[in-house]
C-alpha positions as CSV (number, residue, x, y, z in Angstrom):
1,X,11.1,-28.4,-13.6
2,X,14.2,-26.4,-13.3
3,X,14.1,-23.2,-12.1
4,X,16.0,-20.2,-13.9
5,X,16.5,-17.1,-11.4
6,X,15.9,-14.1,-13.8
7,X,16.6,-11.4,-11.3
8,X,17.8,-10.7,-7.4
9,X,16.4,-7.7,-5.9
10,X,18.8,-6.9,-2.7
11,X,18.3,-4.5,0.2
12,X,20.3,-4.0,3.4
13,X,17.8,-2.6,6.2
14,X,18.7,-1.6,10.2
15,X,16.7,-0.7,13.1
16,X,13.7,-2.8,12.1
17,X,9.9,-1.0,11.6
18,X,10.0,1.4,14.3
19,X,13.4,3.6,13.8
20,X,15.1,1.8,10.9
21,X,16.6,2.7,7.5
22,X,16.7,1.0,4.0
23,X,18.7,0.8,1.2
24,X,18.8,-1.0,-2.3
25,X,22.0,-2.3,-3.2
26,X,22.0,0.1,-6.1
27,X,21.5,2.8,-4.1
28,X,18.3,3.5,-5.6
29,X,15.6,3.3,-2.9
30,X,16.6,4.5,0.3
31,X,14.0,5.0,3.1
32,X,13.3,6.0,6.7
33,X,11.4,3.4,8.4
34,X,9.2,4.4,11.4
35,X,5.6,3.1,12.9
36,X,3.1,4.4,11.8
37,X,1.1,7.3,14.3
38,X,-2.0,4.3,13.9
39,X,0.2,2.2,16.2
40,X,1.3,4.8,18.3
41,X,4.4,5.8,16.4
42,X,6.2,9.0,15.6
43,X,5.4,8.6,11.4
44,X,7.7,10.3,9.3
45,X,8.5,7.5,7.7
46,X,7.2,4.1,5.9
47,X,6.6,0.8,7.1
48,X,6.5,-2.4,5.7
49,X,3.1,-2.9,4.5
50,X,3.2,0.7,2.6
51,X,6.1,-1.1,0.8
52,X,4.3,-4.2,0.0
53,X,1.2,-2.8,-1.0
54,X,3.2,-1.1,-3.6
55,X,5.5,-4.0,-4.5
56,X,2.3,-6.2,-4.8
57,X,0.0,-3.6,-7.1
58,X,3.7,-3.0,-9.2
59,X,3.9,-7.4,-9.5
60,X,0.0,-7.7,-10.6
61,X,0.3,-5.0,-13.0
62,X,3.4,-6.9,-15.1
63,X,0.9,-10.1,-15.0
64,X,-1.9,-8.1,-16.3
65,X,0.4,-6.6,-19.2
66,X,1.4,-10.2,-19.5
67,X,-2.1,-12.0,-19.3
68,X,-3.3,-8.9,-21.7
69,X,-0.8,-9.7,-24.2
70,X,-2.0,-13.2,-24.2
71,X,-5.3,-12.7,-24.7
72,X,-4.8,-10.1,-27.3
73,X,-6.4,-7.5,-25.1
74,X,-4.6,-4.1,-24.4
75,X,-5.0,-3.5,-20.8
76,X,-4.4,0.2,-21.6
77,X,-4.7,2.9,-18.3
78,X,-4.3,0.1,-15.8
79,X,-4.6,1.5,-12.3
80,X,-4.6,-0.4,-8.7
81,X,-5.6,0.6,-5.7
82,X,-4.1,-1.5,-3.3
83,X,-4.4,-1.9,0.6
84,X,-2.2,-4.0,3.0
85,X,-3.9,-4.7,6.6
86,X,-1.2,-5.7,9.7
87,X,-4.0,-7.9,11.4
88,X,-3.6,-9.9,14.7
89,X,-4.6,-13.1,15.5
90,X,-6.1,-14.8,18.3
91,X,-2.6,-16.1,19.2
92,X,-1.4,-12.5,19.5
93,X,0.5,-13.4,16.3
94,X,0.5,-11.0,13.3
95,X,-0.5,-11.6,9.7
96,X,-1.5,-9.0,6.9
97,X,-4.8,-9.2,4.0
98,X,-5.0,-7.5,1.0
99,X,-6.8,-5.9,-1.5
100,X,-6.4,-5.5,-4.9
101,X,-8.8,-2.9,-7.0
102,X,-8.1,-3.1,-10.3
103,X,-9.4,-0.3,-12.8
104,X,-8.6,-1.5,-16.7
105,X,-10.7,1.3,-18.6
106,X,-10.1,-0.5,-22.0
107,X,-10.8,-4.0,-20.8
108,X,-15.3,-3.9,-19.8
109,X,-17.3,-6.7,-18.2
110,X,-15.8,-10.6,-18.0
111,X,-13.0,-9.9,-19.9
112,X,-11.5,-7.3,-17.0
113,X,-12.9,-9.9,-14.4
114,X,-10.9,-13.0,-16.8
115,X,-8.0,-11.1,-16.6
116,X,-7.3,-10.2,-12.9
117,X,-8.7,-13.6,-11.9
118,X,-5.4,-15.1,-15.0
119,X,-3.3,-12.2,-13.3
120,X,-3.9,-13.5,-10.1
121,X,-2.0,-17.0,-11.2
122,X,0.2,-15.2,-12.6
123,X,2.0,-13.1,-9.9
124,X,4.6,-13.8,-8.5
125,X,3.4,-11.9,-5.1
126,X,-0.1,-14.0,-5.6
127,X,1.8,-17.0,-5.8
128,X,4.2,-16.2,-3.1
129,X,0.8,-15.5,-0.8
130,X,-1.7,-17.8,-1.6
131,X,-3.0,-20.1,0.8
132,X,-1.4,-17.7,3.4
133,X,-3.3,-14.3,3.7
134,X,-6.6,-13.4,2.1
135,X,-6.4,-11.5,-1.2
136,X,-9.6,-9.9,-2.2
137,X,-9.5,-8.9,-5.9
138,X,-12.5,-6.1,-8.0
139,X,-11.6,-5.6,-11.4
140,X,-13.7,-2.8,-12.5
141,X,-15.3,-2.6,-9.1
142,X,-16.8,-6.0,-9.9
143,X,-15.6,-9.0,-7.5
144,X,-13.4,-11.4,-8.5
145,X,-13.2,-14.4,-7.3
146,X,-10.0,-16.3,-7.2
């Protein structure tokens, strides 16, 4: 299978985490990076997993319009709540989890479980992840597992 790049999302960052800067090559994000006060930094600032807990909710909610669409359900008032973990490991290595808490308020029962658990195939951060960190997904505030 041939693969067709659709889009290139590029970013220039310096300092790192701790006292670094970001900026989209359009110019449109631009952000302070800092530690967080949690890990003994200053704050002031965001950090990396703030920025992917947002990318990732921003990517599952696309595959939900798209798995919606497929199943000729309208996911209406989608809303996540998502949550990125930095997380050590017993090699003093780092790693991060997530979670994913989908509310669809026009999708009830199976169907809003169906459709995260589709989503979840679908993402493009899902399929970037899996097999790498732990995902935990509640659609509705029922689990899903994936």
């Amino acid at each position: 299978m041939v693969s067709k790049v659709l889009y290139t999302a590029e970013a220039h960052v310096t300092g790192g985490r701790a006292e670094g800067h970001g900026v989209s090559s359009d110019g449109v994000l631009e952000v302070d990076l800092r530690t967080p006060t949690e890990m003994g930094g200053e704050g002031g600032g965001t950090n990396p997993e703030q920025l992917f807990a947002i990318g990732y909710a921003a990517c599952f909610e696309g595959a939900l319009g798209a798995v919606g669409r497929r199943r000729k359900l309208e996911a209406g008032d989608v809303a996540i709540d998502s949550k990125v973990d930095l997380i050590t490991g017993e090699d003093r290595s780092f790693g991060i989890a997530v979670e994913l808490h989908v509310t669809l308020p026009s999708v009830e029962g199976e169907d809003a479980v169906e459709m995260v658990r589709e989503a979840h195939g679908a993402c493009p951060y899902s399929n970037a992840t899996r097999g790498n960190i732990d995902v935990t997904l509640t659609a509705n505030g029922a689990a899903v597992e994936a």
